[in-house]
LODOLUM-493620 format. One record per residue: residue number from 1; x, z, y of N, C-alpha, C in turn. Coordinates in Angstrom, 2 decimals, decimal comma. Atoms other than C-alpha are relative to their C-alpha. Last residue first. Example, Ala and Ser with C-alpha at 12.3 -4.5 7.8 and 13.67 -1.06 7.14 Angstrom:
# residues 2
<site 2; <-0,82; -0,06; -1,19>; <13,67; 7,14; -1,06>; <-0,77; 0,73; 1,09>>
<site 1; <0,89; 0,00; -1,19>; <12,30; 7,80; -4,50>; <0,90; 0,00; 1,20>>
# end
This chain:
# residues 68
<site 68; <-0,62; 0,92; -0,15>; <40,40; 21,63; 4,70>; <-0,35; -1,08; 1,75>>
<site 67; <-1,29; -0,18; -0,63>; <39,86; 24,95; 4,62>; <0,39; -1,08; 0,66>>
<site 66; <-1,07; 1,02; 0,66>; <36,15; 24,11; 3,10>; <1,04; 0,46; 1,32>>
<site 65; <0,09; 1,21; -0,83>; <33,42; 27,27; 4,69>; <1,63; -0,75; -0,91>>
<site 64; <-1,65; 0,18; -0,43>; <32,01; 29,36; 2,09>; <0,61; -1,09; 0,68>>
<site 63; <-0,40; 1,52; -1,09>; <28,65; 30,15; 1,08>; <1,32; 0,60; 0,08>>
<site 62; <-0,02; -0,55; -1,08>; <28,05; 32,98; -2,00>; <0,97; -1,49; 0,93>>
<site 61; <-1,65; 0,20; -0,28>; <26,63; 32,16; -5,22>; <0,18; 0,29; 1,86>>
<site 60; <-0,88; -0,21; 0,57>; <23,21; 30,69; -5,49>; <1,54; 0,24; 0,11>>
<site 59; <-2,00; -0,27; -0,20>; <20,85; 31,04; -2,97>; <0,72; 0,06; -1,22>>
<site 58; <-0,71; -1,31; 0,02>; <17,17; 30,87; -3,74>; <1,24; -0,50; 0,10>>
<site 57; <-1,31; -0,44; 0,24>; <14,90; 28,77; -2,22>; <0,51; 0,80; -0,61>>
<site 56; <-0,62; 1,58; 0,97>; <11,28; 27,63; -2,42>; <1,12; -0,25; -0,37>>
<site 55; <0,31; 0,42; 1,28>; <10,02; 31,07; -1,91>; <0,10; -1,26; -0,37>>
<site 54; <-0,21; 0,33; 1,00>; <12,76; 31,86; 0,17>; <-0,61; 0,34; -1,73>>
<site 53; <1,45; -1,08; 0,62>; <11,98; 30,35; 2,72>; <0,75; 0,06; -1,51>>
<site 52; <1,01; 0,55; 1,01>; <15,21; 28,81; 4,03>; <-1,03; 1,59; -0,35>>
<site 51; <1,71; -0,21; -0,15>; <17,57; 28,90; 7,02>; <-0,28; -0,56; -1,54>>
<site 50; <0,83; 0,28; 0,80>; <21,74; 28,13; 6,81>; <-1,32; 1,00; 0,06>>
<site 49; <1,31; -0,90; 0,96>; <24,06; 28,40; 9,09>; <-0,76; -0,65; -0,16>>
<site 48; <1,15; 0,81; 0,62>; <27,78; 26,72; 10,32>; <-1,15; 1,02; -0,50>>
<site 47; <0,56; -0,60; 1,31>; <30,02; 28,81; 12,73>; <-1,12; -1,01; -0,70>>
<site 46; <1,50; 0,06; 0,35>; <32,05; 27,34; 15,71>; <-0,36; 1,18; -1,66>>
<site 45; <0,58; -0,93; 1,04>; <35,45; 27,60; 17,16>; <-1,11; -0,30; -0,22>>
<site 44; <0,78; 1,82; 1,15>; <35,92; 23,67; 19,38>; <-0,52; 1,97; -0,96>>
<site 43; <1,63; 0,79; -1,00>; <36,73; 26,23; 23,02>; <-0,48; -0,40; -1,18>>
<site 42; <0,73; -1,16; -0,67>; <39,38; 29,06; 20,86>; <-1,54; -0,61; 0,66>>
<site 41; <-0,30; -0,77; -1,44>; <41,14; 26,64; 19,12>; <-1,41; 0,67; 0,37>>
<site 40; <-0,76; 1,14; -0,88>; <40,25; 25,45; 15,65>; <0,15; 0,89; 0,87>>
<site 39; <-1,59; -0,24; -0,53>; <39,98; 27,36; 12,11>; <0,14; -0,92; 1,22>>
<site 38; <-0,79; 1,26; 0,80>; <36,06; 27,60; 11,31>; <1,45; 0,14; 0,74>>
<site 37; <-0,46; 1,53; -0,70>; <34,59; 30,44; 11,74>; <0,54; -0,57; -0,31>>
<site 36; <-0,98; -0,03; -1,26>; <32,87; 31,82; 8,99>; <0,60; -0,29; 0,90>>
<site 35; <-1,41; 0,19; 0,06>; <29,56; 30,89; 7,87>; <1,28; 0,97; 0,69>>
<site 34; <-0,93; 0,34; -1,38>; <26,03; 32,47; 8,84>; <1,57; -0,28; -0,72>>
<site 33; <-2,03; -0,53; 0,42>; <24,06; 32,82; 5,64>; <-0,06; -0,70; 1,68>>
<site 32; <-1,37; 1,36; -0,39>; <19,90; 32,93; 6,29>; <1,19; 0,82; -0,55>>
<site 31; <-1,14; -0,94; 0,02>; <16,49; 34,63; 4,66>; <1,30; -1,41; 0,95>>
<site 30; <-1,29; 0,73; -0,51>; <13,16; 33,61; 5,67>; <1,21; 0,86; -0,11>>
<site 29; <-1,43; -0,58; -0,08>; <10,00; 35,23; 4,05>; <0,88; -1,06; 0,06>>
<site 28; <-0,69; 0,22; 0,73>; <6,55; 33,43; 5,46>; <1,82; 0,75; 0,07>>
<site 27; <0,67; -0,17; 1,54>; <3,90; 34,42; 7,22>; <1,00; -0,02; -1,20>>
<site 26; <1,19; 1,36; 0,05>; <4,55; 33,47; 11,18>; <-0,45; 0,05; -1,69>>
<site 25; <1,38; -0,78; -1,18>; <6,35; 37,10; 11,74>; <-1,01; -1,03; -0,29>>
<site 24; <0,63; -1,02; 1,20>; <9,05; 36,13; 8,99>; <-1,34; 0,66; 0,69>>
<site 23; <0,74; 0,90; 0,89>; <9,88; 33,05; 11,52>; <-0,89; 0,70; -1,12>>
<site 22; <1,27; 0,50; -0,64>; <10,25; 35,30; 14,39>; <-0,45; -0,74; -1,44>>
<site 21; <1,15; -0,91; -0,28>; <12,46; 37,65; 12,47>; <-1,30; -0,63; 0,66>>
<site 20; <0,32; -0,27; 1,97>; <14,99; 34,40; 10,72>; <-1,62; 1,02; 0,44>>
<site 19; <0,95; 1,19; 0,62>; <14,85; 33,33; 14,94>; <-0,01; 0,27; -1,60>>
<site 18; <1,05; -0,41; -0,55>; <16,41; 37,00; 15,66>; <-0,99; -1,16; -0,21>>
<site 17; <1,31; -1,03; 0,91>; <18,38; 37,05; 12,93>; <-0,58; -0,05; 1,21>>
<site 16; <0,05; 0,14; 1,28>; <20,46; 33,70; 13,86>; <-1,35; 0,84; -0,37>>
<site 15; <1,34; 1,11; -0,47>; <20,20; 34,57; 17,67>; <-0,23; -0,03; -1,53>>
<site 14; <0,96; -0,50; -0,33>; <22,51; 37,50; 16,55>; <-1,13; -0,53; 0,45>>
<site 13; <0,60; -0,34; 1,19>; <24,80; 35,41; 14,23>; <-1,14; 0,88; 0,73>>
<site 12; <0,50; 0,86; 0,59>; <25,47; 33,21; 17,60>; <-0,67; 0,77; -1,40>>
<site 11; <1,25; 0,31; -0,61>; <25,86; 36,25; 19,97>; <-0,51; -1,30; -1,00>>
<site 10; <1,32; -1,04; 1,03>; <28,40; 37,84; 17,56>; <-0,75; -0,69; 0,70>>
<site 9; <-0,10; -1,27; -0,06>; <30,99; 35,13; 18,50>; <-1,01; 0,61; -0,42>>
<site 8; <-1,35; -1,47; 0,84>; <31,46; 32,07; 16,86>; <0,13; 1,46; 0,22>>
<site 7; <-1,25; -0,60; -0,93>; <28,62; 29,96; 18,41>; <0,42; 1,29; -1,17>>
<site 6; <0,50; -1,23; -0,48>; <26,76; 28,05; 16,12>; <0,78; 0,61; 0,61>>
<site 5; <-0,22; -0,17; -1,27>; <27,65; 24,56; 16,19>; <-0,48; 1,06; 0,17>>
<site 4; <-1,05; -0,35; -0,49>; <25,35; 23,84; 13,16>; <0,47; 0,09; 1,33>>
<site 3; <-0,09; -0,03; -1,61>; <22,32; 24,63; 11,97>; <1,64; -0,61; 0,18>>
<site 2; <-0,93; 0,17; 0,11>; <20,26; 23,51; 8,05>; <0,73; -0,05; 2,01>>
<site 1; <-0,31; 0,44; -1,31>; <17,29; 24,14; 7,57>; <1,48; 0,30; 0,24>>
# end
């Protein structure tokens, strides 16, 4: 599952784990990445994240947001 528009400050990576904890409550292990922010002004900042079970997932390597 795939989020974006996450808010940039801590309150967006802290919703993050708190919907990863509800979902691990319904049966299944959920891990996420939270991006960094992205480079714009202060109102457009955001964060991109990522959701998955991860017994159908595994992560390879470590996320990273494009500069460009």
């Amino acid at each position: 599952m795939a989020l974006q528009e996450v808010v940039a400050g801590s309150g967006g990576s802290q919703a993050l784990a708190k919907l990863a904890e509800a979902l691990n409550r319904m049966g299944f292990k959920w891990d996420y990445v939270v991006s960094d922010p992205t480079s714009s002004s202060a109102y457009k900042t955001e964060r991109y994240a990522f959701l998955w079970k991860t017994s159908k997932v595994k992560k390879i390597g470590e996320a990273w947001l494009e500069n460009k």
